[in-house]
C-alpha positions in Angstrom: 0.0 0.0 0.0 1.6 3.4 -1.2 1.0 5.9 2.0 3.4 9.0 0.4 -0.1 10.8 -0.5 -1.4 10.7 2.7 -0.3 12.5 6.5 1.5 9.2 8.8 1.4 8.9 12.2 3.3 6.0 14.0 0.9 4.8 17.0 2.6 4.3 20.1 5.7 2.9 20.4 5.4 0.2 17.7 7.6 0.6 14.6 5.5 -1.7 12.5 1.9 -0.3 13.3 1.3 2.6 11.0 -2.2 4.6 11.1 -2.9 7.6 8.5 -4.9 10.5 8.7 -8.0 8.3 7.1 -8.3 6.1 9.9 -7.4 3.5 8.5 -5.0 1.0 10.7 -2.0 -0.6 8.5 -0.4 -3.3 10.7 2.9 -4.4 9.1 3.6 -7.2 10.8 1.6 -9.3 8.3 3.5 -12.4 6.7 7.0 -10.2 6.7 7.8 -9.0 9.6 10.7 -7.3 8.2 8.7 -4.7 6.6 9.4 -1.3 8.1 6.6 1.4 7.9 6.3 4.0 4.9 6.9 7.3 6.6 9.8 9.7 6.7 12.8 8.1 7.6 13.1 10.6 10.7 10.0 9.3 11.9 11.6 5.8 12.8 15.0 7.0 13.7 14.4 7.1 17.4 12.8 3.2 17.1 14.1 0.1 17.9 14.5 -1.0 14.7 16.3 -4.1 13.7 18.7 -4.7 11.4 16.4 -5.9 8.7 14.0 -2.6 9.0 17.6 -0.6 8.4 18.4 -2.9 5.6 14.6 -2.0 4.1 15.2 1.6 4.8 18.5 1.8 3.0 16.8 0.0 0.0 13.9 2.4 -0.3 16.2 5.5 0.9 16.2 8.7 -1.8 19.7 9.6 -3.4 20.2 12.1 -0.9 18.9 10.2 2.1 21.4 7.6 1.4 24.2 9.8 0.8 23.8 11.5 4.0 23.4 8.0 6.1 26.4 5.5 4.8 27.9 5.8 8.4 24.4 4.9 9.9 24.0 2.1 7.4 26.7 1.2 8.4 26.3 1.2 12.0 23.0 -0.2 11.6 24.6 -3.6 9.9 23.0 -2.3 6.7 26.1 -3.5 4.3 26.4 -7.1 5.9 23.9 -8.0 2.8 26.0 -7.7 0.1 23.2 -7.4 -2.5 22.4 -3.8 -0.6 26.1 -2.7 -1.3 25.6 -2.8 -5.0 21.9 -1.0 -4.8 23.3 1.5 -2.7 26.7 1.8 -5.0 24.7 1.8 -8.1 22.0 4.8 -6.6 25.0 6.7 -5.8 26.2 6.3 -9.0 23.1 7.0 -11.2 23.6 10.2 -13.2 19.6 10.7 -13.2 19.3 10.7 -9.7 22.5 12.8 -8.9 20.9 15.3 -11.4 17.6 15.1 -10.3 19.0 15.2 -6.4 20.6 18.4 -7.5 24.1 17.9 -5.5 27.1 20.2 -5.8 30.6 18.7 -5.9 31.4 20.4 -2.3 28.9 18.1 -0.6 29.6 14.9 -2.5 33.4 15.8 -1.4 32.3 16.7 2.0 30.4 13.0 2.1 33.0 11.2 0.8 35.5 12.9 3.5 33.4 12.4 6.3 32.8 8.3 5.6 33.8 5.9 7.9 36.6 3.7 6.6 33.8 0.8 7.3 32.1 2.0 4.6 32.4 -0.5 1.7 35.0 0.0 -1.3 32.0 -0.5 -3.9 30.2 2.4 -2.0 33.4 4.7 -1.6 34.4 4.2 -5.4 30.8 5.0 -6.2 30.6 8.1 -4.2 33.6 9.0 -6.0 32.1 8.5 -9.2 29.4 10.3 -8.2 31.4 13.3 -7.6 33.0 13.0 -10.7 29.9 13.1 -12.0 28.0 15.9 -10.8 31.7 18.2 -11.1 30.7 17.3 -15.3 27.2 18.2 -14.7 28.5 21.6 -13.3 31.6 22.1 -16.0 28.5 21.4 -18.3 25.8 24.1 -17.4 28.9 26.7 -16.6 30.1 26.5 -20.8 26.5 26.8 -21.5 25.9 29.7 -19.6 29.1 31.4 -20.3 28.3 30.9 -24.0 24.8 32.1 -23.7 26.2 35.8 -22.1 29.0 36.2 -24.7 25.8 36.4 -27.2 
């Protein structure tokens, strides 16, 4: 069930039972209970989540959301599943996303400086890439820009 449309509140102090605004009651404990509610990551920071709700947050995480939590993920056990360190290296990697998440080269850089060195290789060389990336991106709209003012 998508729940992005609609206003989430987390009732009580379970992580898995989700109520929205409709009054309608979502309990996610269902046949996976694995599944981690969908709300605004801040919203479950302060839970006890497991390692498998972290793993499902990581996988579902935005380009910028992930960017700005490797050393929670991997705190959290996130990249002992090695299948999540090539989702997350490929995100971080995606040239639509990194356009689309609208990044400078001074926070990728800032990122990649502030990683732990637990932070896999894939996912390091991937933020690097991404860097390299969105510094073309900027090089890019700076030519086009310069060109369009010497007209």
């Amino acid at each position: 069930m998508r729940l992005a449309s609609r206003v989430c509140i987390i009732k009580g102090s379970d992580p898995l039972h989700v109520a929205n605004t409709e009054t309608e009651s979502i309990d996610r404990r269902g046949s996976d209970p694995f599944n981690a509610p969908v709300v605004p990551f801040q919203m479950l920071t302060a839970l006890p989540l497991t390692k498998k709700h972290w793993q499902q947050i990581a996988r579902n995480a935005s380009w910028t959301m992930t960017r700005m939590n490797l050393n929670t993920f991997v705190r959290q056990g996130v990249f002992e599943d090695q299948n999540l360190i090539g989702i997350v290296a490929n995100r971080l990697r995606n040239a639509n996303l990194i356009e689309k998440a609208k990044v400078f080269p001074c926070q990728l850089l800032t990122a990649w400086m502030s990683i732990s060195d637990d932070v896999p290789r894939p996912i390091r060389d991937a933020l690097q890439d991404a860097m390299e990336i969105a510094i073309r991106k900027l090089l890019s709209f700076h030519s086009v820009t310069t060109l369009h003012h010497a007209n």
